[in-house]
PQR file of N, CA, C, O and H, with PARSE charges and radii, in Angstrom:
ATOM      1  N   UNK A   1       2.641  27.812  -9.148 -0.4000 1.5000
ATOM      2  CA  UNK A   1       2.841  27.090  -7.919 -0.0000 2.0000
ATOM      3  C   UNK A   1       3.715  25.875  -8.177  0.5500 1.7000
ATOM      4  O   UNK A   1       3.243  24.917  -8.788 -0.5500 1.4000
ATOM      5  N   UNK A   2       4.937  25.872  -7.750 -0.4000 1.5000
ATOM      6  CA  UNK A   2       5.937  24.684  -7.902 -0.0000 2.0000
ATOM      7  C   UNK A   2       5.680  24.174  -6.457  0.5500 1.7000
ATOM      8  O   UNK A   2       5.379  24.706  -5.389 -0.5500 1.4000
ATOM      9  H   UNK A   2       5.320  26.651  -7.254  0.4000 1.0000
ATOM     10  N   UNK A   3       5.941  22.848  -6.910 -0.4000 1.5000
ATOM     11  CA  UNK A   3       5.924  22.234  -5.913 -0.0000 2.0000
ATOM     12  C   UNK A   3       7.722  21.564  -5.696  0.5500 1.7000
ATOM     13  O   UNK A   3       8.220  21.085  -6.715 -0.5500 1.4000
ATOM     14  H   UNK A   3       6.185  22.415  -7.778  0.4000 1.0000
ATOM     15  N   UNK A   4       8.403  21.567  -4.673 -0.4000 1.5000
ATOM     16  CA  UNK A   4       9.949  20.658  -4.490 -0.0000 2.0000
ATOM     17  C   UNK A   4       9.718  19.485  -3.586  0.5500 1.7000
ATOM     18  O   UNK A   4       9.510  19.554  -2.375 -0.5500 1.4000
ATOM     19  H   UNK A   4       7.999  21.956  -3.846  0.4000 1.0000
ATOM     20  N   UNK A   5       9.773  18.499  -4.252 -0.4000 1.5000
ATOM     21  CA  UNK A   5       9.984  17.576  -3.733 -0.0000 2.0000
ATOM     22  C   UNK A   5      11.369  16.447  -3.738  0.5500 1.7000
ATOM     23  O   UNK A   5      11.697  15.802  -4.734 -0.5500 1.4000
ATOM     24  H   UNK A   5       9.941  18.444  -5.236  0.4000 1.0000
ATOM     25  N   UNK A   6      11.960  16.394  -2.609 -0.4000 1.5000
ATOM     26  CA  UNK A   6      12.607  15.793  -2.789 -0.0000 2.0000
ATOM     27  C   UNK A   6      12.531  13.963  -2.716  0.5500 1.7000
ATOM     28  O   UNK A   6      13.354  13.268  -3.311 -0.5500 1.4000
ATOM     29  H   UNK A   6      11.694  16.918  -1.800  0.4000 1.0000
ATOM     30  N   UNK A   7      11.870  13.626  -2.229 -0.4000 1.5000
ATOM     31  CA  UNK A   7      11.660  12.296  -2.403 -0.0000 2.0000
ATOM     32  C   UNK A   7      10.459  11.740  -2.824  0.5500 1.7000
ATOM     33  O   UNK A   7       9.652  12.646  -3.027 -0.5500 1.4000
ATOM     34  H   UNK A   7      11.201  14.190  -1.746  0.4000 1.0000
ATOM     35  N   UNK A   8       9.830  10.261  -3.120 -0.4000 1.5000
ATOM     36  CA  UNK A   8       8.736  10.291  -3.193 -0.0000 2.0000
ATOM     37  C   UNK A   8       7.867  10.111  -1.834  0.5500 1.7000
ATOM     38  O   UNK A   8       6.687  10.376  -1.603 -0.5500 1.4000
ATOM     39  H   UNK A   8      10.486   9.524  -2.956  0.4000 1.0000
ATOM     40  N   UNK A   9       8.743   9.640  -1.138 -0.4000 1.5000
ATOM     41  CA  UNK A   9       7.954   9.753  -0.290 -0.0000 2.0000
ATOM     42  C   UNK A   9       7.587  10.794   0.798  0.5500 1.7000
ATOM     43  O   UNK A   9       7.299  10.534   1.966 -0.5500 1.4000
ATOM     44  H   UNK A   9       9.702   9.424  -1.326  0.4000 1.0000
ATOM     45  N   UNK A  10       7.638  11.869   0.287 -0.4000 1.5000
ATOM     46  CA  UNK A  10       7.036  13.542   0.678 -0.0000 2.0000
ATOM     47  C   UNK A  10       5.563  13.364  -0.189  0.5500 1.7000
ATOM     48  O   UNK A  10       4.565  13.877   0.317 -0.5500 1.4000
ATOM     49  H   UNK A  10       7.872  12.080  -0.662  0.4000 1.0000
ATOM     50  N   UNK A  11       5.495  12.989  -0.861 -0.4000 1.5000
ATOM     51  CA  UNK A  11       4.089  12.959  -1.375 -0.0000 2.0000
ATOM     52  C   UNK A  11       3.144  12.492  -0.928  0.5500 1.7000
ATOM     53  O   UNK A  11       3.194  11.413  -0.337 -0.5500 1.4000
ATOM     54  H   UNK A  11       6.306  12.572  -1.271  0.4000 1.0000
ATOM     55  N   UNK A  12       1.615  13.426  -1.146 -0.4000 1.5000
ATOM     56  CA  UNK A  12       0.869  13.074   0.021 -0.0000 2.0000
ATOM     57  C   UNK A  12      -0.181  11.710  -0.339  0.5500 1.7000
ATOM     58  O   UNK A  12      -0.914  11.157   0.482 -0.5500 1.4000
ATOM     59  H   UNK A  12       1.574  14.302  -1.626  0.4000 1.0000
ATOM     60  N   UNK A  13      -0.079  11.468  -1.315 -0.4000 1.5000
ATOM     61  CA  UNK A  13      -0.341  10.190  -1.906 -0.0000 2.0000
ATOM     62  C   UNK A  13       0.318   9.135  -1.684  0.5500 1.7000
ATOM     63  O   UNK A  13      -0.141   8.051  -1.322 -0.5500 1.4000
ATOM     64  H   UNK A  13       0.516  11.917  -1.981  0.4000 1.0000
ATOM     65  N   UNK A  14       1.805   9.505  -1.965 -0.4000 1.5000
ATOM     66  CA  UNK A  14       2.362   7.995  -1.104 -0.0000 2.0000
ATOM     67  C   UNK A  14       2.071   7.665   0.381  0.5500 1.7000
ATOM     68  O   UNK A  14       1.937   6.574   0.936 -0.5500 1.4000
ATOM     69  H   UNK A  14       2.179  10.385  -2.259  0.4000 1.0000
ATOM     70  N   UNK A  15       1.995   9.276   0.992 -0.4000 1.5000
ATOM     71  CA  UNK A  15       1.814   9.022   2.358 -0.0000 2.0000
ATOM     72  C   UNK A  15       0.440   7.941   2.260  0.5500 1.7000
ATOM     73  O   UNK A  15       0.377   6.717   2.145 -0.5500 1.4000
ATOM     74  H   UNK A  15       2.104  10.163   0.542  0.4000 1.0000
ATOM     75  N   UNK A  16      -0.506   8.908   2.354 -0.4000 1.5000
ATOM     76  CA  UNK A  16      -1.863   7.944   2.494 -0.0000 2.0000
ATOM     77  C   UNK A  16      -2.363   6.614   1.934  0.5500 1.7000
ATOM     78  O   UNK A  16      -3.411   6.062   2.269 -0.5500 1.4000
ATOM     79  H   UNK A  16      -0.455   9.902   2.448  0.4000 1.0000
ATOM     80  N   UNK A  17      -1.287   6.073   0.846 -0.4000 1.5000
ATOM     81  CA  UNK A  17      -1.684   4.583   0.097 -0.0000 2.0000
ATOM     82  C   UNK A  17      -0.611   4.022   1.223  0.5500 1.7000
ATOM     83  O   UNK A  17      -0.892   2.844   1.443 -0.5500 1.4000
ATOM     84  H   UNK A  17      -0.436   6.522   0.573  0.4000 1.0000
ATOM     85  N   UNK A  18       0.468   4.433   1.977 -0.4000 1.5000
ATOM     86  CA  UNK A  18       1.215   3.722   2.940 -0.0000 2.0000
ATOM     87  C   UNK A  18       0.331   3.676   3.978  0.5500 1.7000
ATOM     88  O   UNK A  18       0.038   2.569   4.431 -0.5500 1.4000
ATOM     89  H   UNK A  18       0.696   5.390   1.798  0.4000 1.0000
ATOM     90  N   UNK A  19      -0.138   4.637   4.431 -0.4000 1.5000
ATOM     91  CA  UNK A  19      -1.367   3.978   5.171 -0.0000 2.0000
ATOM     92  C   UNK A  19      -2.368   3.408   5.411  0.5500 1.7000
ATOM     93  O   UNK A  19      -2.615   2.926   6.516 -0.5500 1.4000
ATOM     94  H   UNK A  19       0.100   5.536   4.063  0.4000 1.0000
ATOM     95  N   UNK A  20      -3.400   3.339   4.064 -0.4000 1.5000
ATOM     96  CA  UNK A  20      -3.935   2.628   3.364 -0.0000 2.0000
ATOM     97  C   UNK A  20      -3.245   0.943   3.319  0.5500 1.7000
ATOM     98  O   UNK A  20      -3.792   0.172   4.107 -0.5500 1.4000
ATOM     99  H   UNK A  20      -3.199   3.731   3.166  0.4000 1.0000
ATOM    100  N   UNK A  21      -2.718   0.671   2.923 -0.4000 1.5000
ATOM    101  CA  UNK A  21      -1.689  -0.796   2.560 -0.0000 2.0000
ATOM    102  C   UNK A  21      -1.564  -0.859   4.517  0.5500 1.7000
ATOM    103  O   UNK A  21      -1.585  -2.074   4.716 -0.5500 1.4000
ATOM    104  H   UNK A  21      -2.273   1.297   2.283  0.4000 1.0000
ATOM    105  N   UNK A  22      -1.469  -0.260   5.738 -0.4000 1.5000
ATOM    106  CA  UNK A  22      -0.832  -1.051   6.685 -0.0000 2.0000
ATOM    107  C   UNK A  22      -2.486  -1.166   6.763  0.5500 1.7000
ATOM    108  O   UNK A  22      -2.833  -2.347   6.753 -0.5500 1.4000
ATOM    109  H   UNK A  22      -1.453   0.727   5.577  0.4000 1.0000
ATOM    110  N   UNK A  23      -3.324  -0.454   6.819 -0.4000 1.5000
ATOM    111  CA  UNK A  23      -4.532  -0.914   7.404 -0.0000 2.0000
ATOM    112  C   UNK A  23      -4.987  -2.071   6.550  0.5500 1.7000
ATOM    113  O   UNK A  23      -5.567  -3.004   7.105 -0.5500 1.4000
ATOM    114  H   UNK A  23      -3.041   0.505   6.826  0.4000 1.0000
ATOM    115  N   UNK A  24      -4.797  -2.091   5.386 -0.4000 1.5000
ATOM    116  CA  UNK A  24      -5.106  -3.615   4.429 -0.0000 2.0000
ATOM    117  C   UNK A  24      -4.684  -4.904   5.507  0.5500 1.7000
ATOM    118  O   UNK A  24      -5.406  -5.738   6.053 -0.5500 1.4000
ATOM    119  H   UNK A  24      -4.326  -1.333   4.935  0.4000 1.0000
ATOM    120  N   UNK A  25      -3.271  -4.702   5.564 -0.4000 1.5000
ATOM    121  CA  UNK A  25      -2.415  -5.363   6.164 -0.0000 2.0000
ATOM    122  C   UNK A  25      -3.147  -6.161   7.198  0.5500 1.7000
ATOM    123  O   UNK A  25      -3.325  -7.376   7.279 -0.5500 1.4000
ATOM    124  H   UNK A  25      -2.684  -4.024   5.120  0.4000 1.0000
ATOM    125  N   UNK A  26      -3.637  -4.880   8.194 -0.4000 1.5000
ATOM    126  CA  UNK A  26      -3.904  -5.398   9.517 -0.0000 2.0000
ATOM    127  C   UNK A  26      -5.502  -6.082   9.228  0.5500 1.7000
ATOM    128  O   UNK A  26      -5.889  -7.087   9.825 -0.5500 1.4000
ATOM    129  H   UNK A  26      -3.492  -3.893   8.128  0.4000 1.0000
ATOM    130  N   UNK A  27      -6.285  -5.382   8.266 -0.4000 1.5000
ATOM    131  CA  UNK A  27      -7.537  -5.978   8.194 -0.0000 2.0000
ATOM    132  C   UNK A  27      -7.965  -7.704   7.751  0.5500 1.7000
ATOM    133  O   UNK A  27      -9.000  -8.351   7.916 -0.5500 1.4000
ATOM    134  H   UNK A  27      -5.970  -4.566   7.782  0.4000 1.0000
ATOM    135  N   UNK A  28      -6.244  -8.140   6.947 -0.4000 1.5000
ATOM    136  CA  UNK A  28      -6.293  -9.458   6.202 -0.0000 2.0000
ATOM    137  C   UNK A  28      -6.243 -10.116   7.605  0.5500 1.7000
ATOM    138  O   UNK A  28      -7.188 -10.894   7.732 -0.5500 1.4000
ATOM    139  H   UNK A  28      -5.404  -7.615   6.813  0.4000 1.0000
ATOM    140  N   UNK A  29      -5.352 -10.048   8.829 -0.4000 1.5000
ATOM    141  CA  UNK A  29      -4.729 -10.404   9.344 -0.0000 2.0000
ATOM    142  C   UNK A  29      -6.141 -11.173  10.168  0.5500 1.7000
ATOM    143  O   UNK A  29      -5.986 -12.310  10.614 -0.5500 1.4000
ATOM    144  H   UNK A  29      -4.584  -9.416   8.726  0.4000 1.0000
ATOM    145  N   UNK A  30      -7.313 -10.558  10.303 -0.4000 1.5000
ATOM    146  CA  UNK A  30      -8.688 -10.897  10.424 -0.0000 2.0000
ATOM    147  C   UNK A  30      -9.158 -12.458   9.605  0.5500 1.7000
ATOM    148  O   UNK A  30      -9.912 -13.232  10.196 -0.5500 1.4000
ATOM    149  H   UNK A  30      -7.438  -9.634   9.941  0.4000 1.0000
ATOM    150  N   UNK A  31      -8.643 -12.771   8.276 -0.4000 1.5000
ATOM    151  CA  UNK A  31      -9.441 -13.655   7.633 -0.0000 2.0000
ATOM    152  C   UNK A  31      -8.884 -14.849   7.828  0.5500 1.7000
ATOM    153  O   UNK A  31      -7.747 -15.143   8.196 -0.5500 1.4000
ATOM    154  H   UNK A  31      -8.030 -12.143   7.796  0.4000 1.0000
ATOM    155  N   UNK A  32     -10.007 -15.653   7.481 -0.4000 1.5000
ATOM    156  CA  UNK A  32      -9.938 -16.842   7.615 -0.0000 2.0000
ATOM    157  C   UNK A  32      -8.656 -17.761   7.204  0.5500 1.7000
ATOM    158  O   UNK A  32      -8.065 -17.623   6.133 -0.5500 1.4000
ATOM    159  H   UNK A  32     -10.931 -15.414   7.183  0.4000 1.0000
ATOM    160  N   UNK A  33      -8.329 -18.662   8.141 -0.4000 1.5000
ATOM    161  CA  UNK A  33      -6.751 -19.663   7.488 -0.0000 2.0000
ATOM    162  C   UNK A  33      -6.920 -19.869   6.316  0.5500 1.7000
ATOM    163  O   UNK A  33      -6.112 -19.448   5.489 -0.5500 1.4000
ATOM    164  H   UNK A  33      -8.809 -18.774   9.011  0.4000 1.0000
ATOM    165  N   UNK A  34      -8.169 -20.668   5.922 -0.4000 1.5000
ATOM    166  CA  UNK A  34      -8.233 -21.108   4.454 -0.0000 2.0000
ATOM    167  C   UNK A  34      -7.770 -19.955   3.301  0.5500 1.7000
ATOM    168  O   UNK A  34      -7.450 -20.008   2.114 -0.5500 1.4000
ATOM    169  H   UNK A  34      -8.825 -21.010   6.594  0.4000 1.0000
ATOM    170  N   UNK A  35      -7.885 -19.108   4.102 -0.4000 1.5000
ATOM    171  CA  UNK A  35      -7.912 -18.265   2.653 -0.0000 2.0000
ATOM    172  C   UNK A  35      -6.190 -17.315   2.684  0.5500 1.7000
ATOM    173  O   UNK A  35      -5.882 -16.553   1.768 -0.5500 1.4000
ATOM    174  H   UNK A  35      -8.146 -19.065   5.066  0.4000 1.0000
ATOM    175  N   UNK A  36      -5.520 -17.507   3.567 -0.4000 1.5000
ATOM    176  CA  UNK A  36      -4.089 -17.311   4.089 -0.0000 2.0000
ATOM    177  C   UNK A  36      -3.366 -16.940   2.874  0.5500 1.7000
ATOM    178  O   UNK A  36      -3.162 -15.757   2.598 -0.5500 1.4000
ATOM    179  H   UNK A  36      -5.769 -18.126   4.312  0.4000 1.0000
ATOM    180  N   UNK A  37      -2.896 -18.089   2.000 -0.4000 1.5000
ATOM    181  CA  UNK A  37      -2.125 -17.745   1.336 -0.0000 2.0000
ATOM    182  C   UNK A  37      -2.880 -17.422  -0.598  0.5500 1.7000
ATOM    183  O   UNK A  37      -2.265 -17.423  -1.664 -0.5500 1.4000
ATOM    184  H   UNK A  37      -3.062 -19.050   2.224  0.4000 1.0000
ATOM    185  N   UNK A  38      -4.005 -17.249  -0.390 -0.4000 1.5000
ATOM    186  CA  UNK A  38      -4.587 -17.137  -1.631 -0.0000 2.0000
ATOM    187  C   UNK A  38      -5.349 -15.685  -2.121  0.5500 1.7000
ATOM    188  O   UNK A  38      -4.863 -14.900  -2.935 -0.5500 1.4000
ATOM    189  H   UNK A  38      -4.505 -17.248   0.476  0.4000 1.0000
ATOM    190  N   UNK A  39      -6.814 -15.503  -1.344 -0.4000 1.5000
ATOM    191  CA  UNK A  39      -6.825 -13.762  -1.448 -0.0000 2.0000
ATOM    192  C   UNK A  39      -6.199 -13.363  -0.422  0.5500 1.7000
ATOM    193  O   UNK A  39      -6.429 -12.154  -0.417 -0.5500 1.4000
ATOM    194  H   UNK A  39      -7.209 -16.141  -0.683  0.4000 1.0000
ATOM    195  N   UNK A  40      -5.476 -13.623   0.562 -0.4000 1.5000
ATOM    196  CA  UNK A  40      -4.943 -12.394   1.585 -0.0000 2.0000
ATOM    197  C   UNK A  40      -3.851 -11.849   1.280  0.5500 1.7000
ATOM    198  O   UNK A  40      -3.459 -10.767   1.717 -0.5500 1.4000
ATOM    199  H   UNK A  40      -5.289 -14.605   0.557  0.4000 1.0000
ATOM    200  N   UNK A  41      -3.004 -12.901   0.134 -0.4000 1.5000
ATOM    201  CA  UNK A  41      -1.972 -12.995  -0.477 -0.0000 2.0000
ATOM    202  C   UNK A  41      -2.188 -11.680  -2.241  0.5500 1.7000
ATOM    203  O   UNK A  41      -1.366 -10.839  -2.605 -0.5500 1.4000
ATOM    204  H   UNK A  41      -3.322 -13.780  -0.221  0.4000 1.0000
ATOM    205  N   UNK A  42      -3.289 -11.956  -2.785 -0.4000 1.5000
ATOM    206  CA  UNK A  42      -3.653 -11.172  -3.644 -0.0000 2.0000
ATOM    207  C   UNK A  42      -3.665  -9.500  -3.055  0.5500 1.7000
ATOM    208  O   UNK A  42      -3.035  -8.626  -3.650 -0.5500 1.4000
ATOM    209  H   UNK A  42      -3.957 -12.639  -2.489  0.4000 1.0000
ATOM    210  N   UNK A  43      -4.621  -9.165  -1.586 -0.4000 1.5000
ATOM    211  CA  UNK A  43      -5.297  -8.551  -1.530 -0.0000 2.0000
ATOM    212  C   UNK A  43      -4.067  -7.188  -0.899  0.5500 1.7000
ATOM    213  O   UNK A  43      -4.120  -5.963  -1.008 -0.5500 1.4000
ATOM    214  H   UNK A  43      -5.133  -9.874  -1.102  0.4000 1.0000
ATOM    215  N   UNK A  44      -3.229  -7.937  -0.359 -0.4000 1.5000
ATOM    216  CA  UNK A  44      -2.085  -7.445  -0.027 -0.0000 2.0000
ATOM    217  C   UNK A  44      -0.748  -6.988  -0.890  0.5500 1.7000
ATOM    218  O   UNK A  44      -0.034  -6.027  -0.601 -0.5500 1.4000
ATOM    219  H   UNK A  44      -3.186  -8.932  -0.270  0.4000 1.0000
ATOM    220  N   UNK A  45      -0.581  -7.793  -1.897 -0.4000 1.5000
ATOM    221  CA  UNK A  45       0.058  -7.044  -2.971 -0.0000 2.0000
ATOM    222  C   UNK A  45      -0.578  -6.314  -3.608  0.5500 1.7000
ATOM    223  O   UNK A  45       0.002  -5.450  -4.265 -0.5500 1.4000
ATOM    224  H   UNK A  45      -1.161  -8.574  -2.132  0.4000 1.0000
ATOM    225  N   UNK A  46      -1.625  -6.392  -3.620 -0.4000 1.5000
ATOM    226  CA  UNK A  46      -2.596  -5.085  -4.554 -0.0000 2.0000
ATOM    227  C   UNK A  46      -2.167  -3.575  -3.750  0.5500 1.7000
ATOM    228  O   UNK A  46      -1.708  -2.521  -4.190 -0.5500 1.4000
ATOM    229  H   UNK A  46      -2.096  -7.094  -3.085  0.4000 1.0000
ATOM    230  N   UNK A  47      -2.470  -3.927  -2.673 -0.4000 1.5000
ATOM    231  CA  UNK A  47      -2.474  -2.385  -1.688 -0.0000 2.0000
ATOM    232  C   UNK A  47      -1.234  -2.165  -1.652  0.5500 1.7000
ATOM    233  O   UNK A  47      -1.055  -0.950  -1.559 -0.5500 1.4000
ATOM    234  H   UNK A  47      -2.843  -4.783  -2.316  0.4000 1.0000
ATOM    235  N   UNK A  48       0.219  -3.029  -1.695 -0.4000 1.5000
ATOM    236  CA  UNK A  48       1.446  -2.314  -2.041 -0.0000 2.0000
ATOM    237  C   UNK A  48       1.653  -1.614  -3.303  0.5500 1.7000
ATOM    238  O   UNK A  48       2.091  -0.503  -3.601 -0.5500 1.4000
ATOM    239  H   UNK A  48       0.074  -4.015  -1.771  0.4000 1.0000
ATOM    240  N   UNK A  49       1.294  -2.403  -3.814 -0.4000 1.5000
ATOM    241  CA  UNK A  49       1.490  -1.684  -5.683 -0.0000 2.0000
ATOM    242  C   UNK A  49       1.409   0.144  -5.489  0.5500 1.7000
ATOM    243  O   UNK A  49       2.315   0.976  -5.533 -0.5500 1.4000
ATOM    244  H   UNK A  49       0.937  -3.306  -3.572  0.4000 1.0000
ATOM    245  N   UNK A  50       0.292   0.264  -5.322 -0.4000 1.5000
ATOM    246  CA  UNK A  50       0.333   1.540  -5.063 -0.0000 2.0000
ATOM    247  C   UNK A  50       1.581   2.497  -4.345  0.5500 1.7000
ATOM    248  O   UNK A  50       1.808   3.670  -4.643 -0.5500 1.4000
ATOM    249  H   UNK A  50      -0.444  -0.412  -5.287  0.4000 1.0000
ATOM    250  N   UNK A  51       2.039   1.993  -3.714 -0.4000 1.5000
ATOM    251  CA  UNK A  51       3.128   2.864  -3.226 -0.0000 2.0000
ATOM    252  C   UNK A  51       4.734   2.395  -4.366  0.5500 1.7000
ATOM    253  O   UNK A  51       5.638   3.078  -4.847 -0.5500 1.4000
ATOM    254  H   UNK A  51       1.854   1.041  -3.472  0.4000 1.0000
ATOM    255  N   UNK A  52       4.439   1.075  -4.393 -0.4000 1.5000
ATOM    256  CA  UNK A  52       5.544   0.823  -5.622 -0.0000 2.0000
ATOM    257  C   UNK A  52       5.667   1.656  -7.061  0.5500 1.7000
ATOM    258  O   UNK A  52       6.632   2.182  -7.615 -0.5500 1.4000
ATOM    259  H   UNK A  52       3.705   0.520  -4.002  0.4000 1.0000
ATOM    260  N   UNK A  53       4.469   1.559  -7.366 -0.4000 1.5000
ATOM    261  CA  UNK A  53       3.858   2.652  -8.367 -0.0000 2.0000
ATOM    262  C   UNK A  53       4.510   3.843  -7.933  0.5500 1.7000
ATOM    263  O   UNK A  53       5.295   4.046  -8.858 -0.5500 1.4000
ATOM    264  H   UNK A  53       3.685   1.132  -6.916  0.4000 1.0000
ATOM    265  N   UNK A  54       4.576   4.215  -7.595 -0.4000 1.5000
ATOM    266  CA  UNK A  54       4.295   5.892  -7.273 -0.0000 2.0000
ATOM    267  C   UNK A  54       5.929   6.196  -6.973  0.5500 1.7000
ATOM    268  O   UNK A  54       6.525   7.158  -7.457 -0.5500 1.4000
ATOM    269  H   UNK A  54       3.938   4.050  -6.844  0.4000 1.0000
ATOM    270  N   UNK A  55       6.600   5.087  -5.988 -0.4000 1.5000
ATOM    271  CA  UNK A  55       8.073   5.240  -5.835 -0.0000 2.0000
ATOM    272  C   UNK A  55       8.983   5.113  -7.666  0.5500 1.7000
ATOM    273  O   UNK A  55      10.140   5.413  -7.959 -0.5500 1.4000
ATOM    274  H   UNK A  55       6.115   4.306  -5.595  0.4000 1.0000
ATOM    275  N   UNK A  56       7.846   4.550  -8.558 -0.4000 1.5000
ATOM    276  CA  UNK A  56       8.575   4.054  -9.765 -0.0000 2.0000
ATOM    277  C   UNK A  56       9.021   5.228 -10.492  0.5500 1.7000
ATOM    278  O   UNK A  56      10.178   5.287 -10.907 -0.5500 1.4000
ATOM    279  H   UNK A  56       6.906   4.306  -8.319  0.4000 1.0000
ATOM    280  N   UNK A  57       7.981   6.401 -10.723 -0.4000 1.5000
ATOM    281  CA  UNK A  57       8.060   7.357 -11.036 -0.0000 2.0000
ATOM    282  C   UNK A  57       8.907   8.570 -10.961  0.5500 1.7000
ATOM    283  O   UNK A  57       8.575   9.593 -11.559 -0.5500 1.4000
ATOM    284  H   UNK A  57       7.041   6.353 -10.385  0.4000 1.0000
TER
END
């Protein structure tokens, strides 16, 4: 079973960590000011990585 892929983002992993990461997105968008640019800032590059990852490859 081959699989052709032409990009990474045909993969169904990138798909779902891209969706994953907007719902992060929208869930930070919930927290508190204080915490704005410190974990919302962490918590949000974490959930990109994953698709960066995966485009690296």
């Amino acid at each position: 079973m081959g699989y052709n892929y032409s990009d990474f983002k045909d993969l169904s992993a990138y798909k779902k960590a891209f969706q994953q990461g907007c719902e992060v997105f929208d869930m930070t968008l919930t927290f508190p000011k204080t915490e704005q640019y410190s974990l919302t800032d962490q918590i949000r590059r974490s959930s990109r990585s994953v698709c960066a990852n995966l485009a690296e490859t």
